[in-house]
C-alpha positions as CSV (number, residue, x, y, z in Angstrom):
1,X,9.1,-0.4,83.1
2,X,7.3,-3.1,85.4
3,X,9.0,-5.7,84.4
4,X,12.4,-7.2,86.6
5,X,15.2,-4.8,86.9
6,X,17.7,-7.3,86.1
7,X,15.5,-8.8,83.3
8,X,18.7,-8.3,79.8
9,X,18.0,-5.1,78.1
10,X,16.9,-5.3,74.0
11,X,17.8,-3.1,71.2
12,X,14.2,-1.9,71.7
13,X,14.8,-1.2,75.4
14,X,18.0,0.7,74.2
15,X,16.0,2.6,71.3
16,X,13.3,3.5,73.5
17,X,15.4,5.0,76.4
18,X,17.5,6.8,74.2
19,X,14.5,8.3,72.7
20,X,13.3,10.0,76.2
21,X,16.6,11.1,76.9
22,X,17.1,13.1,73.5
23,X,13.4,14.6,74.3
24,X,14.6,15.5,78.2
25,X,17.6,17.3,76.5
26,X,15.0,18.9,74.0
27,X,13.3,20.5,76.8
28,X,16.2,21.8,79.1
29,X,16.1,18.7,81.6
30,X,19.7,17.5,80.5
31,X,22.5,19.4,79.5
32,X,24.7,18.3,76.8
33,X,27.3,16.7,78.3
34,X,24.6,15.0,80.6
35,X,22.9,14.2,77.5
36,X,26.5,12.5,75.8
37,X,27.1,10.7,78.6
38,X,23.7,9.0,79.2
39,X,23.0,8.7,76.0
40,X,26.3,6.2,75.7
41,X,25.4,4.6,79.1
42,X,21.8,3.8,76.9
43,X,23.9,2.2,74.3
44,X,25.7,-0.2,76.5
45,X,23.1,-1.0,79.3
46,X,22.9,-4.6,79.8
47,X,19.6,-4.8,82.3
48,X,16.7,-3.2,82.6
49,X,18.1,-1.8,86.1
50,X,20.6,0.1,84.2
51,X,18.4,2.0,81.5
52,X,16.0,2.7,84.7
53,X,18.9,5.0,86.2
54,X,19.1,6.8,83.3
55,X,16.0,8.0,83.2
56,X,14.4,8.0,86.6
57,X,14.7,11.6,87.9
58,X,13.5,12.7,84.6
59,X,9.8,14.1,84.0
60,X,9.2,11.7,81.5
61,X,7.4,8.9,81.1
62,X,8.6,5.7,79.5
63,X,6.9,2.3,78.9
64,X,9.5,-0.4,77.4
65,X,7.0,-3.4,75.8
66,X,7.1,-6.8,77.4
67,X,8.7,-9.1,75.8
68,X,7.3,-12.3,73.5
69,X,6.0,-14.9,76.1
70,X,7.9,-18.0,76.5
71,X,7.0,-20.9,75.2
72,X,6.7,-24.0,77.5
73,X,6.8,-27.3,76.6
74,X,3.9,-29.5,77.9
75,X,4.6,-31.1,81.1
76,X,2.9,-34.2,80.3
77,X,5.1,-34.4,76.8
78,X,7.4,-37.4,78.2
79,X,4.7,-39.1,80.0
80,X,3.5,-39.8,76.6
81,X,6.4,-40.5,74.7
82,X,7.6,-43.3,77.7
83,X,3.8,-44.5,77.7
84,X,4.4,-45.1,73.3
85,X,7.2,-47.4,74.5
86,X,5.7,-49.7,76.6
87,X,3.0,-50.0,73.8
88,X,5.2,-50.8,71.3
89,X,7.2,-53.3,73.4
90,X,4.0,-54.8,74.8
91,X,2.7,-55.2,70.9
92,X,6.5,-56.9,70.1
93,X,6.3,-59.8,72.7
94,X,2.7,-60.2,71.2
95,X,4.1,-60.4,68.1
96,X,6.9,-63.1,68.5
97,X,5.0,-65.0,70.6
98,X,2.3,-65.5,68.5
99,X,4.5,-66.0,65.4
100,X,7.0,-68.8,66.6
101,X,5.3,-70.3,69.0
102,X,8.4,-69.9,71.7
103,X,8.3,-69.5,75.5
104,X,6.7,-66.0,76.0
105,X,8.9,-63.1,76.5
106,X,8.6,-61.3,79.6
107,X,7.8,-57.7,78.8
108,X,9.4,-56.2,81.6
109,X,12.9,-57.4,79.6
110,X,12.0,-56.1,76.1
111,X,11.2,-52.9,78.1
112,X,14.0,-52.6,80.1
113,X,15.6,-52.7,76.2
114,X,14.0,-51.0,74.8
115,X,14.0,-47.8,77.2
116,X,18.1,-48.4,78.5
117,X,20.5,-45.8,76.7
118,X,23.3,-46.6,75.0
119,X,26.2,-45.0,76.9
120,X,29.1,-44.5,74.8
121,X,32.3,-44.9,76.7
122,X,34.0,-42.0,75.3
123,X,38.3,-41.4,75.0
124,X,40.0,-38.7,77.2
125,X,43.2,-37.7,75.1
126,X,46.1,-36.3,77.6
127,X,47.6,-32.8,76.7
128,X,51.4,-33.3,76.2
129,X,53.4,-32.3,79.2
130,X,54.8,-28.9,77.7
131,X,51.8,-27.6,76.7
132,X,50.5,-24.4,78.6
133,X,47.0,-23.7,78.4
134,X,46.6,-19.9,77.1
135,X,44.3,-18.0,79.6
136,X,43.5,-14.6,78.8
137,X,44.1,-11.9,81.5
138,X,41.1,-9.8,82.5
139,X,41.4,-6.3,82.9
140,X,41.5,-4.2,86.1
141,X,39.7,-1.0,85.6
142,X,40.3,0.7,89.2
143,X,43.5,0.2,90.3
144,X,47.2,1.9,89.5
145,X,48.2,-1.0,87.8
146,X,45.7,-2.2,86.2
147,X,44.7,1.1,84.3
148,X,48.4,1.2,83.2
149,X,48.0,-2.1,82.4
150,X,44.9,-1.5,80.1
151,X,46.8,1.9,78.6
152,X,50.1,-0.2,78.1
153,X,48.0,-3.6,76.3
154,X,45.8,-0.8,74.0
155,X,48.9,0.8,72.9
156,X,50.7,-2.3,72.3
157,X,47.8,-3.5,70.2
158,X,47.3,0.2,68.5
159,X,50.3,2.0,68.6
160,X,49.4,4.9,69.9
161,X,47.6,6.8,72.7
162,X,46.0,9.2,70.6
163,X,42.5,8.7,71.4
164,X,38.7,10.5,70.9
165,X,37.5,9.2,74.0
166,X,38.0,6.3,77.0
167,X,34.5,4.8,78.3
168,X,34.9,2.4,81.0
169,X,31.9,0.4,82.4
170,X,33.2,-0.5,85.9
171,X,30.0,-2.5,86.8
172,X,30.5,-4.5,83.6
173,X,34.4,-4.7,83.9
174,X,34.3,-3.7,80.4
175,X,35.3,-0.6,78.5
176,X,34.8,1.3,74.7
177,X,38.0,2.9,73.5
178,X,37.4,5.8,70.4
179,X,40.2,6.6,68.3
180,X,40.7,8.4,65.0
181,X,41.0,6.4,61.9
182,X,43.7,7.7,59.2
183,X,40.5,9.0,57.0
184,X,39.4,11.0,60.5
185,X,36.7,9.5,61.5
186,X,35.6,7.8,65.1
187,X,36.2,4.3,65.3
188,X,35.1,2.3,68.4
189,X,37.3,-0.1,69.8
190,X,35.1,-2.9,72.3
191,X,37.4,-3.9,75.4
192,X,36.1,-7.4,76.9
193,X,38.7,-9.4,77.7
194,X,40.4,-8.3,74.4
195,X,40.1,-5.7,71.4
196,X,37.6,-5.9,69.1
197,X,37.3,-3.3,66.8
198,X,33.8,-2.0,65.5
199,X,32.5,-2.4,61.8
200,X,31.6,0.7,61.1
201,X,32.8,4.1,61.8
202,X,30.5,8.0,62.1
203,X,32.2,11.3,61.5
204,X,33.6,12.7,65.3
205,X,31.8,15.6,66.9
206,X,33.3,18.9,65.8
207,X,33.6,19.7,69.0
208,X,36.0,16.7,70.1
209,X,39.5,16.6,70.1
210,X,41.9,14.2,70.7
211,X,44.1,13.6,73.1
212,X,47.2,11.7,74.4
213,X,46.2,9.1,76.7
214,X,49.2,8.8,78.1
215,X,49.2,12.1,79.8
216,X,46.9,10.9,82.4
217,X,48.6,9.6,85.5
218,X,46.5,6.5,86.5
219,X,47.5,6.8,90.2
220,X,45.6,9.9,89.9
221,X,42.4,8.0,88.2
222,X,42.6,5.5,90.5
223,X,42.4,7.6,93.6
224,X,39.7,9.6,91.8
225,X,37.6,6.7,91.5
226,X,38.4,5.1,94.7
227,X,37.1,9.1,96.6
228,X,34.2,9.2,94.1
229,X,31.5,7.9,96.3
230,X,32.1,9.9,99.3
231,X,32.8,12.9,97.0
232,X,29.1,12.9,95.7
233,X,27.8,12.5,99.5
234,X,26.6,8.7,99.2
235,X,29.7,6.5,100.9
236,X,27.7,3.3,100.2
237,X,27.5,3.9,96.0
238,X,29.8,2.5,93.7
239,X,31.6,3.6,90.4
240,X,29.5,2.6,87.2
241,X,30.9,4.1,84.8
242,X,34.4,6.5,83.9
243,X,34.7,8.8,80.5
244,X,37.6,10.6,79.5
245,X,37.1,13.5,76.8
246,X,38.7,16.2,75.8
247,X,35.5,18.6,74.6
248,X,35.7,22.0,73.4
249,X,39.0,22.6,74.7
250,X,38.1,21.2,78.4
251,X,39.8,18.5,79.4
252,X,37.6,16.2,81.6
253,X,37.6,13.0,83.4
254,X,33.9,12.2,84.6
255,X,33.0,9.4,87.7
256,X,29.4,8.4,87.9
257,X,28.6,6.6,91.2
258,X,25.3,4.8,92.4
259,X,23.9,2.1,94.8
260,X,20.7,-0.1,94.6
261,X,18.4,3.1,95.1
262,X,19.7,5.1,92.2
263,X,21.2,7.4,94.9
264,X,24.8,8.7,93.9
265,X,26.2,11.5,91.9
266,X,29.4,12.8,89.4
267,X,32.8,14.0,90.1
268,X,34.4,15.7,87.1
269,X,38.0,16.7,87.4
270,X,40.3,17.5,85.1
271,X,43.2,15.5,83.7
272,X,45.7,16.5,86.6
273,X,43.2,15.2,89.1
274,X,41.5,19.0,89.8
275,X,38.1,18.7,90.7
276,X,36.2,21.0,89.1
277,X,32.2,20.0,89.7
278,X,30.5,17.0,91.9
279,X,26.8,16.8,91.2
C-alpha cells in the first residue's frame, strides 16, 4: 500500500482489506467483535488512509494494485489545432484574392475571425420574491442535539426506533442505520444528508437483537464521545467512528478514536453510559 494515503479507496481496495482481516480473525489476531467492526469500517473506507488503519498492527501483509495510469492528453494537441487555423485562413485570402481580383485581404482579419468565439449573451431569470430556496440540513453526529436530532428525523422518516444496529462515521459526517424489515431481515438505511434506503437486504446475525433506540440518552453519547480520546490515553485523537449493538444479550456502545499516526484506541460502555472496556 505505497501509494498516497488519501488516494479514494476502490471496491478492490475494499475486497482486498476485507480479505486480510477475515484471515487475521482466522488465526486468533482479531476477535469477533474486532472482526465486525473492522470489517464494516472496510466496507465504508473512503481513502486509502482509512483501510491502512484497519489493518496496520496486524501480521499480515497486504498489497492493494495500483491503479490504471492516467491518460494525458498531448501538450502540444492545441498548438496544432490553432496552427490548422492559420492555414486554413491563410489558404482563404489566397483563395478570394485570386478568384475576384479584389483588394487583398489582410490575413491577420480573417484570423482574428476565424479564431474569435462566439459569446452568447445568455438570460438570468429572477426567482419570484416568495420563493424560499430548500436547503437541506446536515446532521450533527456529536453533540446533545444533534444526535436527538438525527434519532428524532430517522423516526419521523421510519416510524420507529426499533433498530439492528447504529454506525456512525464521524470523520465522514455520515452514518448506516440497520433496521428489521417486516419479512425479518437487515435492511441498511445510508444517512448522508438524507435517507436512502439500500436495495438489497441479508438475513441478521442470530446473534443480534434489536433494540429501542430511543432508550439511549444522547447527552450520555455525546459526553462519551466527547471523553473518548483521553479515555484511550491519546488526548490528541479524534472519534472516527460510533456503533451501537445489542449482541448476544450485551448491550454496547463502541468509540473508536485515532490521529494521523494510527495512534488511539476503543471505549465500549454500555447503554447507560457504564464503561465497561477501553483498549
Amino acid at each position: 500500500m505505497d501509494r498516497r494515503p488519501d488516494f479514494r479507496a476502490r471496491e478492490i481496495d475494499r475486497a482486498l482489506t476485507a480479505t486480510v482481516l477475515d484471515t487475521a480473525y482466522a488465526d486468533g489476531q482479531l476477535t469477533f467483535d474486532e472482526h465486525r467492526l473492522r470489517s464494516e469500517r472496510a466496507r465504508v473506507a473512503v481513502t486509502l488512509r482509512d483501510l491502512r488503519r484497519l489493518v496496520s498492527d496486524l501480521q499480515i501483509e497486504i498489497d492493494l494494485p495500483e491503479p490504471a495510469p492516467r491518460t494525458v492528453e498531448p501538450k502540444n494537441r492545441l498548438l496544432l489545432a490553432l496552427g490548422s487555423v492559420v492555414v486554413v485562413a491563410v489558404a482563404l485570402v489566397v483563395f478570394l484574392t485570386t478568384r475576384n481580383g479584389e483588394e487583398p485581404v489582410p490575413a491577420s482579419a480573417v484570423i482574428a475571425s476565424t479564431t474569435t468565439s462566439r459569446v452568447v449573451p445568455t438570460v438570468t431569470m429572477d426567482l419570484p420574491v416568495d420563493v424560499t430556496p430548500i436547503v437541506a440540513r446536515p446532521f450533527v453526529f456529536d453533540t446533545t442535539a444533534g444526535l436527538d436530532d438525527f434519532r428524532e428525523r430517522y423516526v419521523e422518516r421510519f416510524g420507529s426506533s426499533q433498530v439492528l444496529e447504529v454506525f456512525i462515521q464521524l470523520n465522514n459526517n455520515r452514518a448506516d442505520v440497520y433496521r428489521p424489515t417486516a419479512e425479518g431481515r437487515r435492511e441498511r438505511v445510508f444517512v448522508a444528508g438524507g435517507f436512502e434506503v439500500g436495495l438489497d437486504t441479508e438475513a441478521p446475525d442470530t446473534d443480534d437483537a434489536t433494540f429501542d433506540w430511543a432508550t439511549i440518552d444522547s447527552a450520555v453519547l455525546a459526553g462519551l464521545v466527547a471523553g473518548a480520546p483521553e479515555a484511550v490515553g491519546v488526548p490528541n485523537s479524534v472519534v472516527e467512528y460510533i456503533m451501537i449493538t445489542e449482541t448476544r444479550g450485551n448491550q454496547r456502545i463502541s468509540i473508536s478514536t485515532s490521529n494521523e499516526d494510527a495512534q488511539g484506541g476503543r471505549v465500549e460502555a454500555d447503554f447507560a453510559g457504564n464503561i465497561v472496556s477501553v483498549r
